[in-house]
N, C-alpha and C positions, 0 to 999 in steps of 0.2 A: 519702505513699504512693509506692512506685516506680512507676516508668513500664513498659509493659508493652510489651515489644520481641519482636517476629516476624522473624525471618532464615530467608532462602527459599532452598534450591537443593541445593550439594549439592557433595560430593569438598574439594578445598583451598582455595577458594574462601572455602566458609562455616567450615569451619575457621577461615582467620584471621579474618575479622568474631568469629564466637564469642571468640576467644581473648585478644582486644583488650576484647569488649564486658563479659567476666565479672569487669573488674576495675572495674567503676563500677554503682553502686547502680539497679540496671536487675532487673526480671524477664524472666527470657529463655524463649521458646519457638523450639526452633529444629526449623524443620520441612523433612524433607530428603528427595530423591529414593528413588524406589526402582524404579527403569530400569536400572540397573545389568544389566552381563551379561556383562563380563570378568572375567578372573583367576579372583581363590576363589570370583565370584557365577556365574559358571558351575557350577561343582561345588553352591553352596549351590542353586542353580533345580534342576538334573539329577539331585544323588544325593541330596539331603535332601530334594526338596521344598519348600524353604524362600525366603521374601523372602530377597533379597541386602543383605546389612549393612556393607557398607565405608562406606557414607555414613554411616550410624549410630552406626558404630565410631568414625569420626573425628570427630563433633560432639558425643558424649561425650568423648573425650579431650580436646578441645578446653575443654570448660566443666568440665573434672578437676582435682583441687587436684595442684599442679604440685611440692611439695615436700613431706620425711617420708614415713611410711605410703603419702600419696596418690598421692606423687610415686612411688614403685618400683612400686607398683601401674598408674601410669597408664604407665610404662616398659616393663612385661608385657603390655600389652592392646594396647600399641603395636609388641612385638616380631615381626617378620617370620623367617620359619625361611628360610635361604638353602641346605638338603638337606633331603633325608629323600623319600623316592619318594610321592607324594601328596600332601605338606605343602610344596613347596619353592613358593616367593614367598606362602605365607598367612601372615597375621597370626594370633595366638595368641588376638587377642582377637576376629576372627571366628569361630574353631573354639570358641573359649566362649562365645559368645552364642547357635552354633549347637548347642551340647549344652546349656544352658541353655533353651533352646526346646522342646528334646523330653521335659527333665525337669519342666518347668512347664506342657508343653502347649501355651504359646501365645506367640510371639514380641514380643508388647506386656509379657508380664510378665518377661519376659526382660528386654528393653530396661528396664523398673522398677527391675531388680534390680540389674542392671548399673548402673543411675544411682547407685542406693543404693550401691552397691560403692565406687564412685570419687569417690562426696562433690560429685557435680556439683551446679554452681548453674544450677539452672532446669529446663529438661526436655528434651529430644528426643524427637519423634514422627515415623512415617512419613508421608509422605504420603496413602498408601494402604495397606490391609491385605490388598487384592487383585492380581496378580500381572500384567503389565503387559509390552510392550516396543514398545521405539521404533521407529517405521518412516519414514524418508526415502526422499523421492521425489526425483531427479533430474534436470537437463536429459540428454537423449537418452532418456528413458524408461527409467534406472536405478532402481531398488530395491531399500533395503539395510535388512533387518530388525534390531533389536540395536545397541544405546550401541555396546559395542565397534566395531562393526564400521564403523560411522560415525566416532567415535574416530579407530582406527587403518586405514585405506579399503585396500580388496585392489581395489577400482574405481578408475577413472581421479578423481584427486583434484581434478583441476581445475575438475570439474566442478559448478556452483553445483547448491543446495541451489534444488527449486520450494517444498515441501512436508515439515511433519515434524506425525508423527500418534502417538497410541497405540493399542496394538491389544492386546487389545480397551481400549475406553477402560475406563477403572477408578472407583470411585467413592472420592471422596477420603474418609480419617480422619474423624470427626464431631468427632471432641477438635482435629484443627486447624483447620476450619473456624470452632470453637467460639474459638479463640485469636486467628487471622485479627480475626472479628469486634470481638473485644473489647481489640483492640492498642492501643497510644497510636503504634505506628509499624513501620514493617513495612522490612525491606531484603533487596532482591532483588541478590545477586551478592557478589562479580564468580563469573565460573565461565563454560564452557562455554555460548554460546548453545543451539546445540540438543543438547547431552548429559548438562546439569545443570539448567538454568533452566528452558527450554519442558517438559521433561517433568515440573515440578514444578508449573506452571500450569496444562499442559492436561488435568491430574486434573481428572476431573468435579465439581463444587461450587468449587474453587479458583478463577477466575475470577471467579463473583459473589459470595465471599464475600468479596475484596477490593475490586471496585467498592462493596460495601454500610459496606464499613468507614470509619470516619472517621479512619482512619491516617495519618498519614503515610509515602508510598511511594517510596523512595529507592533509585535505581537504583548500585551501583557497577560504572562500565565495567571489562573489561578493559582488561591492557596489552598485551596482542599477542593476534595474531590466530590462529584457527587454524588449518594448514594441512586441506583436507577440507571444513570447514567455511564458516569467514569468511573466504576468500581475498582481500583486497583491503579490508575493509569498511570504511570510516571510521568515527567514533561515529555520525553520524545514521543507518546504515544499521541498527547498531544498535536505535535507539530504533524504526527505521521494523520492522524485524521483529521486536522487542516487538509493535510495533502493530496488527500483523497478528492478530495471536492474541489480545490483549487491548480490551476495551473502553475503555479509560483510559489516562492516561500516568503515568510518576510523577511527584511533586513536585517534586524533588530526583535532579538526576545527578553523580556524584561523578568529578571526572576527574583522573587523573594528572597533572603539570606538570614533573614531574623529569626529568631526562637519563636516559636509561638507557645499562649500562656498554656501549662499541662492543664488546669484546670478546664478551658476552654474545651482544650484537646479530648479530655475523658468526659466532656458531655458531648461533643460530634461522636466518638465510636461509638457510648452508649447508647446516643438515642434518636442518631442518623446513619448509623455506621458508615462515617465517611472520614477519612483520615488525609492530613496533608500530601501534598505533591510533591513526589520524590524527584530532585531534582538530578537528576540524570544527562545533563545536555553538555556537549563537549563542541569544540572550535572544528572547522575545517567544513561544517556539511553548508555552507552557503549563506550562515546565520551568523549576528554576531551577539553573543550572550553577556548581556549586560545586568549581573548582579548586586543587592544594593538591599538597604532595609528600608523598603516599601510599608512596611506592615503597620495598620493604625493601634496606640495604645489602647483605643476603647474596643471596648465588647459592646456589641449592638443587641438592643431590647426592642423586640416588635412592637407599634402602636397599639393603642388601646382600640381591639376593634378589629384589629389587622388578623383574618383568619389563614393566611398565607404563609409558608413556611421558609423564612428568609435567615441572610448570611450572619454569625455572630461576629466572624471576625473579617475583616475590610481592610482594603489596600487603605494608605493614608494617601486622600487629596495631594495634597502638600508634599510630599515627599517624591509621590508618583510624577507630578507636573514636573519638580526642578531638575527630574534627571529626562523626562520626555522632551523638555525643551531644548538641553545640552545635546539630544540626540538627533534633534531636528536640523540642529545648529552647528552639528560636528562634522 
């Protein structure tokens, strides 16, 4: 029987864990934020009414048969419009998942259909099916409502993070809860601390449905930090605000060991001021640190179109899956 794998969070992150993990005999449930509140998920919350799908969009592409039929199809769903007045930086496969929705009635059967479309192996679910956004709290008494805006900060960015909440809190999916439960292993990350990860945990039921699980829970770190966000933070700062918000630690933390390219490296300080994860993690606190060269050779270039400010440098798929599934397996 395959072993039943849960991947947590959300945006490019769980993309590559998915994309790596669908080519090894695993059942996969991948269960993804829906906090979202930039780009098209503005338009999708404000003019449809609608949960925001870029997280959904990219965990089905991810777990999409990559070649033939499935492959042109997963290349359309994937397609960004770089013009057109209302459509310029959407993806084609959020506006159909979003007219999808209104002719099925219900954005889960949407997400169904869409599965069925592109031949995925395993499922994506929301985290929640109620409607949700992220609120940080600041030192000096700043408050910033909205992923975006947390993200990309119109406030002093220096400023540490006290607190990150949802409002209203939402109550999580019972189909993930249901998958959580019945995992053989569960992996949280890599991704944004608080704009992909914490708002994918501090759904209501998501917390003690993984403390109840007999999973195993496997953390993978980031490779750099973000500005806004983790300015500074070493890995154990990391685990310590996991720990804040969770009852539990995970099993298993995954951490980078490779060089990363200086040229790469002196355009994030220049012109995100955001510097690698100092890895700082030592044996004995509950965790077991499993180091490795994770790190993809390519440097990533935003679509044409794409007004969002994304990762250059990316765990590799491939590399990530064969040591996730050794751990699943040990």
């Amino acid at each position: 029987m395959d072993r039943k794998v849960v991947v947590l969070g959300g945006g490019t992150g769980t993309y590559t864990v998915l994309s790596g993990l669908k080519n090894y005999p695993l059942e996969i449930t991948a269960i993804v934020s829906m906090a979202d509140s930039g780009g098209s998920a503005r338009k999708e919350r404000d003019e449809f009414g609608m949960l925001p799908v870029s997280d959904v969009r990219k965990a089905l592409l991810a777990l999409a048969q990559e070649d033939g039929k499935g492959g042109l199809l997963r290349d359309l769903f994937n397609y960004r419009f770089s013009k057109g007045v209302g459509v310029e930086g959407t993806t084609f496969g959020n506006l159909f998942l979003v007219a999808l929705s209104s002719i099925l009635g219900s954005q889960e059967k949407a997400i169904e259909e869409v599965a069925r479309i592109l031949g995925i192996k395993g499922q994506v679910l929301p985290v929640t099916l109620e409607e949700t956004n992220v609120v940080a709290e600041y030192d000096e008494g700043v408050t910033v409502v909205g992923e975006h805006f947390i993200d990309e900060p119109c406030h002093d960015a220096r400023l540490g993070v006290r607190r990150i909440y949802l409002l209203p809190v939402p109550s999580a999916n019972p189909k993930a809860l249901s998958e959580i439960e019945k995992a053989d292993a569960v992996v949280i990350g890599p991704g944004d601390l608080y704009t992909s990860l914490l708002p994918t945990l501090l759904v209501r039921g998501i917390e003690k449905s993984l403390k109840r699980s007999r999973a195993k829970k496997i953390y993978v770190l980031n490779l750099m930090s973000r500005f806004g966000q983790t300015n500074g933070f070493p890995a154990s700062r990391y685990l310590a605000e996991l720990g804040e918000y969770l009852s539990f630690i995970p099993d298993y933390v995954l951490v980078n060991n490779a060089s990363l390219p200086v040229d790469v490296l002196q355009h994030y300080a220049s012109f995100e001021s955001s510097y690698p994860v100092e890895d700082d993690l030592r044996e004995g606190l509950g965790y077991r640190v499993v180091r490795g060269d994770f790190l993809s050779r390519q440097t990533f270039s935003p679509q044409k179109g794409d007004k969002l400010k994304r990762s250059l440098l990316r765990h590799d798929s491939d590399k990530l899956a064969k040591v996730l599934t050794k751990v699943m397996g040990g």
